[in-house]
PAMARSE-729128 format. One record per residue (C-alpha): residue number from 1; residue in three letters; chain; y, x, z. Coordinates in nm, 2 decimals. Each point is the difference from the previous one (the first is absolute). Layout:
REM residues N
(torza NUM,"ALA","A",(Y,X,Z))
...
REM end
This chain:
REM residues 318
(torza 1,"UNK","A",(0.00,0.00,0.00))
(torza 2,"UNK","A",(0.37,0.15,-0.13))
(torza 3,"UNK","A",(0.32,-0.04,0.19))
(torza 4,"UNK","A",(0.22,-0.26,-0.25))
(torza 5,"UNK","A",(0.24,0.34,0.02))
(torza 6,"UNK","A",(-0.22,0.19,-0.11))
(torza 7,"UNK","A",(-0.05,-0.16,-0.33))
(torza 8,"UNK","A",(0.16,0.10,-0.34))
(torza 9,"UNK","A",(0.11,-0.15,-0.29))
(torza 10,"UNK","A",(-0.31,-0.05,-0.16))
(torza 11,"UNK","A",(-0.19,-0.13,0.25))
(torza 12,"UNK","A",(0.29,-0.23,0.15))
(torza 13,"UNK","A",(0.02,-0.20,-0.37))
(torza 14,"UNK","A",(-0.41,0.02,-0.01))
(torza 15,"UNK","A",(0.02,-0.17,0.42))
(torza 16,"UNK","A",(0.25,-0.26,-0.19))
(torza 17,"UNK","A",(-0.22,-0.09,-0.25))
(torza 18,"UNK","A",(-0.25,-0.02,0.23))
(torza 19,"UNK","A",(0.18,-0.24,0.28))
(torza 20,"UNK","A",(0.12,-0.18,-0.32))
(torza 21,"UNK","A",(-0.35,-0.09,-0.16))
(torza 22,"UNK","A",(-0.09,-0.09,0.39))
(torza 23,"UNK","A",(0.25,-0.22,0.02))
(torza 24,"UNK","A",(-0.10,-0.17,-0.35))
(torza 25,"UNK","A",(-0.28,-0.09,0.12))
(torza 26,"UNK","A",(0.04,-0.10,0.33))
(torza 27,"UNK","A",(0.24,-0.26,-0.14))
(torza 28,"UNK","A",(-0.26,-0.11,-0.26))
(torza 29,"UNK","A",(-0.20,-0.08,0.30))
(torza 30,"UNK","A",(0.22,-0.20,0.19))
(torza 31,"UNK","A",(0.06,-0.22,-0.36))
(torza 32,"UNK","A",(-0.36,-0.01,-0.04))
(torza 33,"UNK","A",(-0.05,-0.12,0.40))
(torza 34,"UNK","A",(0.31,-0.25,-0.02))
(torza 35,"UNK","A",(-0.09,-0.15,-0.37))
(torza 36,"UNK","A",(-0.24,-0.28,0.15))
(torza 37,"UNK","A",(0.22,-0.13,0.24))
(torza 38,"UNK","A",(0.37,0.13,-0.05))
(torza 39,"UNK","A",(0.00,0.00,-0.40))
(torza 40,"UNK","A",(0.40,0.08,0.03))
(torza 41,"UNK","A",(-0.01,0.24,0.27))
(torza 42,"UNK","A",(-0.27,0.17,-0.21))
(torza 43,"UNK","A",(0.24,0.05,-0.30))
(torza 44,"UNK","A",(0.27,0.17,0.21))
(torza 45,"UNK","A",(-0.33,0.24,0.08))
(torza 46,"UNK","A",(-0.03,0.05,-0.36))
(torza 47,"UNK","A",(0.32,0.04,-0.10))
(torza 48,"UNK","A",(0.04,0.25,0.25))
(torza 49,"UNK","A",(-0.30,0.20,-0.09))
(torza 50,"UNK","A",(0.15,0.04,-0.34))
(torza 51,"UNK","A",(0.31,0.14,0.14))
(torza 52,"UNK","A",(-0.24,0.25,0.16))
(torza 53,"UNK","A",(-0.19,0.04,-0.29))
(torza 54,"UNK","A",(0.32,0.13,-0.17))
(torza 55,"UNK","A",(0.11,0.21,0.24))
(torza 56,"UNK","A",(-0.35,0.21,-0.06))
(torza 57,"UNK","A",(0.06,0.01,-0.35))
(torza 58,"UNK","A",(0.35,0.19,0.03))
(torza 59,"UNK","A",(-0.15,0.23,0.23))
(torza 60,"UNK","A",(-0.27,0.10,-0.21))
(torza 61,"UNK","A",(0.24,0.03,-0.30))
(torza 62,"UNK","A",(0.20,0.24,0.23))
(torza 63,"UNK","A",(-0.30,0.18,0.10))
(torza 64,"UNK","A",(-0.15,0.06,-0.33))
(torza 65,"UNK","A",(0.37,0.12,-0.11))
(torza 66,"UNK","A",(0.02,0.22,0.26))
(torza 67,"UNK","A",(-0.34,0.15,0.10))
(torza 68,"UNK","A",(-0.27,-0.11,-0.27))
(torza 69,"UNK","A",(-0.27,-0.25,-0.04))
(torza 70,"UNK","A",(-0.17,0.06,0.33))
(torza 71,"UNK","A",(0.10,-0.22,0.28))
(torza 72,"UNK","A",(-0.22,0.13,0.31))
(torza 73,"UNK","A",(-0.11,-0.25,0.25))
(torza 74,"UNK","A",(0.23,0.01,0.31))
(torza 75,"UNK","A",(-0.06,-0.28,0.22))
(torza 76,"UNK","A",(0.19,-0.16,0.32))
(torza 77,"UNK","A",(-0.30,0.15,0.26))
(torza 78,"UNK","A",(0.13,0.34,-0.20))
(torza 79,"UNK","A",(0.29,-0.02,0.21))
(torza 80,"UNK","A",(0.12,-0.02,0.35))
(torza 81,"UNK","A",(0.26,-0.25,0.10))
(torza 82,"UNK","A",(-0.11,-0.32,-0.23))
(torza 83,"UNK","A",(-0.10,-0.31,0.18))
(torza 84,"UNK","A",(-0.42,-0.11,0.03))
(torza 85,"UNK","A",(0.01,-0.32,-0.21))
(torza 86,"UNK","A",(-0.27,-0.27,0.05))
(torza 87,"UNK","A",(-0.23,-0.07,-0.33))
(torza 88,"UNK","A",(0.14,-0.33,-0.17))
(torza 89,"UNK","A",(-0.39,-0.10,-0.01))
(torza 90,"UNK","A",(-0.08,0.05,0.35))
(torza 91,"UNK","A",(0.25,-0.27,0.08))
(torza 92,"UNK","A",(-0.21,-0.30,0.07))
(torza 93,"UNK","A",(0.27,-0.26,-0.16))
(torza 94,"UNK","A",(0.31,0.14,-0.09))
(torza 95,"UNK","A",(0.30,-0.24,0.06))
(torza 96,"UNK","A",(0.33,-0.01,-0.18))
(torza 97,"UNK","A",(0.18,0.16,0.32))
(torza 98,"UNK","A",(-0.21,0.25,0.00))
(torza 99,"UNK","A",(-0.02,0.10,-0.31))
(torza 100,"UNK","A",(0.43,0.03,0.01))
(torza 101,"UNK","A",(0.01,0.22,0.29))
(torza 102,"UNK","A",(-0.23,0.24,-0.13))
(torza 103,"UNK","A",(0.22,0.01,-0.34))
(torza 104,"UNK","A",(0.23,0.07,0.22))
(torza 105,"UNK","A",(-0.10,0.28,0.17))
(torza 106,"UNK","A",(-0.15,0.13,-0.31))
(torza 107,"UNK","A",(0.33,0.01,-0.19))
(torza 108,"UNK","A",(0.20,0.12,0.32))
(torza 109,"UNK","A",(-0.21,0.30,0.04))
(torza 110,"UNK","A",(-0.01,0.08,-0.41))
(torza 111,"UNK","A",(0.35,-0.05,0.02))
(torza 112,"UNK","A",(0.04,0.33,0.25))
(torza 113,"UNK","A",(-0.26,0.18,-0.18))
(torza 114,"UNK","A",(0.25,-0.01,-0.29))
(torza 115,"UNK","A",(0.29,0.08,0.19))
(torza 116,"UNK","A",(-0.15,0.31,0.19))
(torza 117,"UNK","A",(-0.18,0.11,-0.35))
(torza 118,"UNK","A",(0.34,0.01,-0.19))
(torza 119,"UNK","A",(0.17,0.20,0.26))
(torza 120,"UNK","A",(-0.30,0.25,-0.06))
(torza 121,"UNK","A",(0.01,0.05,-0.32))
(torza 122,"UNK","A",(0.26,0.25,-0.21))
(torza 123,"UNK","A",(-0.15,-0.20,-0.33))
(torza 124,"UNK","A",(0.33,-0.16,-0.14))
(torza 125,"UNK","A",(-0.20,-0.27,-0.15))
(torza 126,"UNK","A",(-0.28,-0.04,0.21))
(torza 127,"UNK","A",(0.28,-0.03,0.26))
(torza 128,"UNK","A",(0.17,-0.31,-0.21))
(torza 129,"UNK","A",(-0.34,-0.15,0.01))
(torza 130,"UNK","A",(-0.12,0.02,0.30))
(torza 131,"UNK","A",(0.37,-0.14,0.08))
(torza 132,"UNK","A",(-0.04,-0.30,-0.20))
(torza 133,"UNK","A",(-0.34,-0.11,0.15))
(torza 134,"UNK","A",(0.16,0.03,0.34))
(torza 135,"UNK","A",(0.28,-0.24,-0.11))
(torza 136,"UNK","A",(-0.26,-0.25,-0.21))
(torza 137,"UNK","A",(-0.25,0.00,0.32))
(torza 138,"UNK","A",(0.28,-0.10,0.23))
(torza 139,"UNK","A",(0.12,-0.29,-0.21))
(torza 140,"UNK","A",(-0.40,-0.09,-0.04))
(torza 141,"UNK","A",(0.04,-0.25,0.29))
(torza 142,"UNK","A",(0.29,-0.16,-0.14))
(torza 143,"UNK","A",(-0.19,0.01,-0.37))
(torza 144,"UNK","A",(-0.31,-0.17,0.17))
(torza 145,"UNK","A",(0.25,-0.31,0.20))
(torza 146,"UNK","A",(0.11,-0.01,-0.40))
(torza 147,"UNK","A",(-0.34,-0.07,-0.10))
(torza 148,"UNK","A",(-0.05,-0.20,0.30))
(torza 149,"UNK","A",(0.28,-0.23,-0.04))
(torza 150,"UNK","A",(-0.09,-0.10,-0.36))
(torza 151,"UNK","A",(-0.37,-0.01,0.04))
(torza 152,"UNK","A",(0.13,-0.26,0.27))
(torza 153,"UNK","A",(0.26,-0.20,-0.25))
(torza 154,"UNK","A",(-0.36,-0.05,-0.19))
(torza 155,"UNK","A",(-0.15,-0.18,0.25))
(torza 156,"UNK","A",(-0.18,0.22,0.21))
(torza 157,"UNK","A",(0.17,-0.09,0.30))
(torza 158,"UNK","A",(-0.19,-0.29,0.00))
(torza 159,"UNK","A",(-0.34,0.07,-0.13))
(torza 160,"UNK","A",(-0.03,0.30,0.29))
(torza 161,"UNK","A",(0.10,-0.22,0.25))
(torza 162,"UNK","A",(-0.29,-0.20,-0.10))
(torza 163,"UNK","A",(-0.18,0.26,0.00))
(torza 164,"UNK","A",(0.07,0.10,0.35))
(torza 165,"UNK","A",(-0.05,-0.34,0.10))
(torza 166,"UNK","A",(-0.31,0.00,-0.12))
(torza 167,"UNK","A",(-0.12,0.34,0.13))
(torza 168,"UNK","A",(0.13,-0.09,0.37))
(torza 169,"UNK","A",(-0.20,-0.34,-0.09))
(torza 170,"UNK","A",(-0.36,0.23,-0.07))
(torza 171,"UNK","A",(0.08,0.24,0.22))
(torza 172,"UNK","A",(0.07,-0.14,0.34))
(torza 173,"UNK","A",(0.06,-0.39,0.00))
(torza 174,"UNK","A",(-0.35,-0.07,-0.17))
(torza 175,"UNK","A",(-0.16,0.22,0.25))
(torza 176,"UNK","A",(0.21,-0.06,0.30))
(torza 177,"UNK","A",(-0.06,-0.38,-0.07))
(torza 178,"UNK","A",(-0.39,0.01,0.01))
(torza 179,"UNK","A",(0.01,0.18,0.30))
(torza 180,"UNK","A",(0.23,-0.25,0.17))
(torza 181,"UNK","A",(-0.18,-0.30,-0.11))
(torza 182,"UNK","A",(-0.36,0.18,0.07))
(torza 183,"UNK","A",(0.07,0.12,0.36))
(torza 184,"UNK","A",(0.19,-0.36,0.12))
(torza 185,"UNK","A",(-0.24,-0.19,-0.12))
(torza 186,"UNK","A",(-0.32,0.19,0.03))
(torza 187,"UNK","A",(0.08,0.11,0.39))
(torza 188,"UNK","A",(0.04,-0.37,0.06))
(torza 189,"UNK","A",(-0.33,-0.10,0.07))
(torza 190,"UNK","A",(-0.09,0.31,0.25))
(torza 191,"UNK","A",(0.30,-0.06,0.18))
(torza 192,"UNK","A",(0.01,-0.34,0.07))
(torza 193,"UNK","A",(-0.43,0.01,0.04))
(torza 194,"UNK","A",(0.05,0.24,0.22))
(torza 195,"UNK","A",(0.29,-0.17,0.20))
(torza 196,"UNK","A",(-0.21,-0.35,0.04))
(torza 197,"UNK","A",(-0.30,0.14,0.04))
(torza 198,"UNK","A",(0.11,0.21,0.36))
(torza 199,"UNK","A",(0.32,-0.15,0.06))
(torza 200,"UNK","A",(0.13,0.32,0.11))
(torza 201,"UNK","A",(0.34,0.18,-0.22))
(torza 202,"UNK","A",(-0.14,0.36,0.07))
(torza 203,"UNK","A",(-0.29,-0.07,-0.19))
(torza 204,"UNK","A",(0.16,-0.17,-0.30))
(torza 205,"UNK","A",(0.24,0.24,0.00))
(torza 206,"UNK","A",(-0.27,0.32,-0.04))
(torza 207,"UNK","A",(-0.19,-0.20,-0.26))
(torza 208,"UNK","A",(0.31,-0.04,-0.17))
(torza 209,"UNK","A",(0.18,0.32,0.02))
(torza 210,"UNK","A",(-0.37,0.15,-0.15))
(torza 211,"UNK","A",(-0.07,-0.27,-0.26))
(torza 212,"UNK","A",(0.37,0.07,-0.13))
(torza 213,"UNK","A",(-0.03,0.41,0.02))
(torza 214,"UNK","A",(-0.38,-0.05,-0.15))
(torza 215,"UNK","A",(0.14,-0.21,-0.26))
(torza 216,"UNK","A",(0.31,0.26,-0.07))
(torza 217,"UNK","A",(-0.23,0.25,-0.05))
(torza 218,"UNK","A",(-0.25,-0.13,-0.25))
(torza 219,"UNK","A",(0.27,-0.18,-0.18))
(torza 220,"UNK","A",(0.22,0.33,-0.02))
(torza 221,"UNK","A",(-0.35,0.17,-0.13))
(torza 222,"UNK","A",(-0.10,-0.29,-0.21))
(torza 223,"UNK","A",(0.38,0.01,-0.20))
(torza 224,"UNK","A",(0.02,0.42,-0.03))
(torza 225,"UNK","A",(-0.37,0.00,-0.11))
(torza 226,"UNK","A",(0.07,-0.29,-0.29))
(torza 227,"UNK","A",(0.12,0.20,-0.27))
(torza 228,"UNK","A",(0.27,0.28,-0.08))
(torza 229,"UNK","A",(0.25,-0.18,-0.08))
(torza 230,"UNK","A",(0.01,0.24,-0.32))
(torza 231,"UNK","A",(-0.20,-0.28,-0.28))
(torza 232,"UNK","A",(0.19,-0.28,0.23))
(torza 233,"UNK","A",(0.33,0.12,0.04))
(torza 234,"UNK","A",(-0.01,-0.10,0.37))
(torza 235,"UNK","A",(0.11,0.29,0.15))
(torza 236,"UNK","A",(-0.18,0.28,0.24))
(torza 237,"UNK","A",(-0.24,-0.11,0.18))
(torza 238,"UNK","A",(0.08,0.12,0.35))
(torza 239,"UNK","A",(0.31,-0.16,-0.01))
(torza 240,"UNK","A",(-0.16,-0.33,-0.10))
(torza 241,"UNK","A",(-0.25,0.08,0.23))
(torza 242,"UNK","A",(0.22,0.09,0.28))
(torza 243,"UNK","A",(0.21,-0.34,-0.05))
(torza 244,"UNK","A",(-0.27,-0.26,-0.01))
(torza 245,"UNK","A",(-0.21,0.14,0.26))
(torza 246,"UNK","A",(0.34,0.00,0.21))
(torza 247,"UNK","A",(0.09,-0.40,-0.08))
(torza 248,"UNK","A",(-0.36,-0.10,0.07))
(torza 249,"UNK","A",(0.01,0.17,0.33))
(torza 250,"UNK","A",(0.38,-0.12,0.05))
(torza 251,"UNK","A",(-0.15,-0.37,-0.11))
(torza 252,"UNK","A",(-0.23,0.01,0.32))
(torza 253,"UNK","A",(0.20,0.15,0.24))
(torza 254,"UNK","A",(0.23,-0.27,-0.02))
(torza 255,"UNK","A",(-0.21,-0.29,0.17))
(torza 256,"UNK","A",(-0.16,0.27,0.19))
(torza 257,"UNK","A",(0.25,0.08,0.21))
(torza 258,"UNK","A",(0.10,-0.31,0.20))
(torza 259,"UNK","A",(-0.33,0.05,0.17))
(torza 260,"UNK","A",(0.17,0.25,0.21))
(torza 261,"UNK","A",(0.09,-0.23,0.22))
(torza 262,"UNK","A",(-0.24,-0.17,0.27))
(torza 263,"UNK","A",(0.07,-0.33,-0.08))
(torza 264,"UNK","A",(-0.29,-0.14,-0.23))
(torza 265,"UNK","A",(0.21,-0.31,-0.11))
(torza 266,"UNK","A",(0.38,0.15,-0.06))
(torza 267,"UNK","A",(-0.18,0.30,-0.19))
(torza 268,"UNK","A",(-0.24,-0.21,-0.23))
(torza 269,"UNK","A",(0.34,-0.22,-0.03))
(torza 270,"UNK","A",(0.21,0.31,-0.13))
(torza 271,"UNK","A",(-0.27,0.13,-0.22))
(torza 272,"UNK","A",(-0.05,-0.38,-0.16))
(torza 273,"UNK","A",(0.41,0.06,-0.07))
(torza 274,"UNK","A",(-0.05,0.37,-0.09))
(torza 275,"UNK","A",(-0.27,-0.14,-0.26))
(torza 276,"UNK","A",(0.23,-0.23,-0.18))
(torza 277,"UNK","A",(0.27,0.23,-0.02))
(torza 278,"UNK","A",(-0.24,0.24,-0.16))
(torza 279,"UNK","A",(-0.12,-0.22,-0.23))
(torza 280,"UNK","A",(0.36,-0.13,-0.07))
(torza 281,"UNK","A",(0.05,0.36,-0.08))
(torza 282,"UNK","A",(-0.30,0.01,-0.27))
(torza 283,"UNK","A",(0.12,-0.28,-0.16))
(torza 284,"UNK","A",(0.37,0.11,-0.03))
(torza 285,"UNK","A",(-0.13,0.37,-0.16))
(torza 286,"UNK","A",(-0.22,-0.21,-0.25))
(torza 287,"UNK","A",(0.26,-0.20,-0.13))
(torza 288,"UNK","A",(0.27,0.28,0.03))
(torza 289,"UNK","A",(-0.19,0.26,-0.19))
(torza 290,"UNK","A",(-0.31,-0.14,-0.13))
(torza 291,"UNK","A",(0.20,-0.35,-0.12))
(torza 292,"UNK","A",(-0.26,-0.20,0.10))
(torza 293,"UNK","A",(0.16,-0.32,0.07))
(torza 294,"UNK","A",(0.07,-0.08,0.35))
(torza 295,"UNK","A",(-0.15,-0.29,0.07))
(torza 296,"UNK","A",(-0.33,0.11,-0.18))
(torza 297,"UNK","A",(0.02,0.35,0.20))
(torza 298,"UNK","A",(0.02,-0.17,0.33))
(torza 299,"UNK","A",(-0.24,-0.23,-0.04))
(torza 300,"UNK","A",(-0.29,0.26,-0.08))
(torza 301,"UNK","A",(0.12,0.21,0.26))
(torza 302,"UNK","A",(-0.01,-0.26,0.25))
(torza 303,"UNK","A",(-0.29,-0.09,-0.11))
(torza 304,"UNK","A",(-0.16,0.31,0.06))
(torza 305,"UNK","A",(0.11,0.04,0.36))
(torza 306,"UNK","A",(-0.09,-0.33,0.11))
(torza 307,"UNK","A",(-0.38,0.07,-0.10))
(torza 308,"UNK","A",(0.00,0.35,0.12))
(torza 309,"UNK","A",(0.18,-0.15,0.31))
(torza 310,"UNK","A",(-0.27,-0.27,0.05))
(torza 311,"UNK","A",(-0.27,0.21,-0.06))
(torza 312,"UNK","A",(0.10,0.20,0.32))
(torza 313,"UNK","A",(0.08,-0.28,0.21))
(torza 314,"UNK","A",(-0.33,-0.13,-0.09))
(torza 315,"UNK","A",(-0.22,0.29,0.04))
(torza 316,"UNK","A",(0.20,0.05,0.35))
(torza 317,"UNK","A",(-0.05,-0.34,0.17))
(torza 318,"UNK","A",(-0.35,0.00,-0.13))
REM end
């Protein structure tokens, strides 16, 4: 590994070329990663590789000119002070945010790389080039809100918001509403067997609290261990994972926990009015993001509960 001082002329256009073919591509990643889902945003990518793309060509031609047809491979790892970057395909799912802050950085620190090169060299017109790249990477930014703004009067604005929606939809709502539906319901019939069976809160309350963490985990197992996300477009898996199992545990809790108190008929009273607000909840998320309608939502909800809810009452009294 070379000190960046320690570089000459030669190999300070060949690093350039280098950084700049990097930088090509890294940019035809993020496109190719954002096409699906942010078709605009994924232009502005493009367009911006291009730019790239053409700052490599001039530093060839200047190389060539200056030192012949051999450019030697001098890479970033060559040389101490450039920042580790993160592999664009070891990004599980590469947002839109994400994918701007790293052009960001990545132009920022090409931008000083110019700056620092041109000082170095005594080349007049090496020096006038390396000069003008400086200037073009720091008006990149402004060049890709350019792009941004009129992929936007095109009517992207709209489509990636729908495509947002529709990724927060896959990602966590479906997910997080399964697992809200499958641990207030399910834990129903434990819970409320358990309470009428003994009579006694502690009771309900431990078959609760491991009915709803039992059912947290499998469900948080069952959800990561689905599918990828990559064929589905539903996201990583842990996350998904990590959400339902956290809603069906969440779903349980709730009519678990007025069986802290010692008094059998105020706590079955609260969790009866933790139930319907539960299943109020269910019902409002359906129709809110799902758009099922409301009446049709709450009906098969309700429906649901009352038969997991009978089934425990009966199995308890029996």
């Amino acid at each position: 590994m070379k000190n960046f001082d320690e570089l000459s002329e030669r190999e300070l256009l060949a690093l350039a070329i280098s950084l700049e073919e990097e930088d090509e591509r890294v940019y035809a990643d993020f496109a190719h990663s954002l096409r699906q889902n942010f078709p605009d945003s994924a232009k502005v990518f493009e367009g911006m590789r291009g730019e790239e793309s053409g700052h490599r060509r001039r530093l060839q031609e200047m190389y060539v000119q200056k030192f012949g047809e051999h450019i030697p491979l001098i890479r970033r790892q060559d040389v101490r002070g450039f920042v580790e970057r993160r592999a664009v395909w070891l990004r599980p799912a590469l947002s839109v945010k994400a994918a701007t802050a790293a052009a960001s950085a990545m132009e920022a620190e090409t931008r000083c790389f110019y700056e620092r090169a041109a000082k170095r060299t005594s080349d007049a017109n090496i020096r006038r080039l390396l000069d003008d790249l400086a200037q073009e990477e720091r008006s990149h930014e402004n060049k890709a809100e350019e792009l941004g703004e009129t992929a936007l009067k095109k009517g992207s604005g709209r489509h990636e918001k729908d495509a947002q929606k529709k990724l927060f939809l896959l990602q966590v709502i479906q997910p997080g509403l399964a697992g809200l539906m499958d641990g207030s319901v399910s834990t129903l019939a434990p819970v409320f067997a358990a309470a009428f069976a003994t009579h006694t809160t502690h009771a309900a309350f431990l078959v609760g609290l491991a009915a709803s963490l039992g059912a947290g985990i499998s469900m948080g197992f069952a959800e990561a261990l689905s599918d990828d996300g990559t064929l589905t477009g539903r996201g990583h898996p842990l996350l998904r994972g990590f959400v339902c199992g956290c809603m069906t545990a969440v779903g349980g809790i709730g009519h678990t926990l007025p069986f802290l108190t010692d008094q059998f008929t105020l706590a079955i009273s609260i969790a009866v009015a933790v139930v319907v607000v539960e299943l109020g909840v269910i019902t409002f998320v359906r129709h809110r993001f799902m758009e099922t309608p409301v009446l049709s939502a709450a009906v098969q909800v309700a429906l649901g509960g009352a038969i997991v809810f009978a089934t425990g009452i009966l199995i308890g009294n029996s």
